[in-house]
N, C-alpha and C positions, 0 to 999 in steps of 0.2 A: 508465447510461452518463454518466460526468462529461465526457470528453475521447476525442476520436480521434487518434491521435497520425500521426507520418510513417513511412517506412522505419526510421526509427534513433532514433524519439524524440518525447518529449512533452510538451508543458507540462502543467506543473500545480500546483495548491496550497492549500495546508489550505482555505482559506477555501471551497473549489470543492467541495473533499471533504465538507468539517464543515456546508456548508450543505444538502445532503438528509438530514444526521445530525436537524439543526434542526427543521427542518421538519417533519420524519415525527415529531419525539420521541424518535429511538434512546436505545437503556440504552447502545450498546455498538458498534464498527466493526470489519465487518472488511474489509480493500481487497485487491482479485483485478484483476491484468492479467495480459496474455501478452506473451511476444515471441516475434514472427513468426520468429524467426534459428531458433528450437526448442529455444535453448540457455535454462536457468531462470534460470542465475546472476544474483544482481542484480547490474547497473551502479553505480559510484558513486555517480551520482543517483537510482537505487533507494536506494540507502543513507541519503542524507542525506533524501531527500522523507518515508523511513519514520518516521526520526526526529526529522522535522521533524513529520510528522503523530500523532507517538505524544507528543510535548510540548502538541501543541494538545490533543487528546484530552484528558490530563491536566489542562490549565489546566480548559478547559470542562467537565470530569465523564462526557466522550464518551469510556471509554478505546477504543484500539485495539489489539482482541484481534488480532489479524493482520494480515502483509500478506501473500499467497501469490502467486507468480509461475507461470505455466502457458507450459510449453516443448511440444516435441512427445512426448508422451508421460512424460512428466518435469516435476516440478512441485519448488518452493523455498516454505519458510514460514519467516519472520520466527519466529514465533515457536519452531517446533522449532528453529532455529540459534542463537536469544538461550539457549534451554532448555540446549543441548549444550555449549556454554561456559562456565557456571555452574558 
């Protein structure tokens, strides 16, 4: 657990993420929240934190293989959605 967030939101940021990457040695990240709403879709700031963490990732040699979101029964992954685009 990096962060607990509120009703509607969280802080957070590479450095908080990438540092149990650090620590433990990871090859590789993948980052899993929920929203409480049930709904998976990500938020803007799901959006930009992803790709804000898939640039640190890169820099440092930590890529991150995913970000997956968990709703009520219904789940979103970063990376199946970047894949379906392509």
């Amino acid at each position: 657990t990096i962060t607990v967030g509120i009703l509607n939101a969280s802080l957070i940021h590479p450095r908080e993420v990438y540092h149990g990457a650090l620590k433990n040695l990871a090859n590789s990240l993948i980052v899993v929240h929920n929203h409480p709403s049930g709904d998976p879709e990500p938020s803007k700031s799901d959006l930009k934190v992803t790709q804000q963490l898939a640039k640190t990732g890169d820099i440092m040699g930590i890529p991150l293989l995913d970000h997956i979101i968990i709703g009520d029964g219904r789940w979103w992954s970063w990376k199946e959605t970047s894949n379906t685009s392509n």
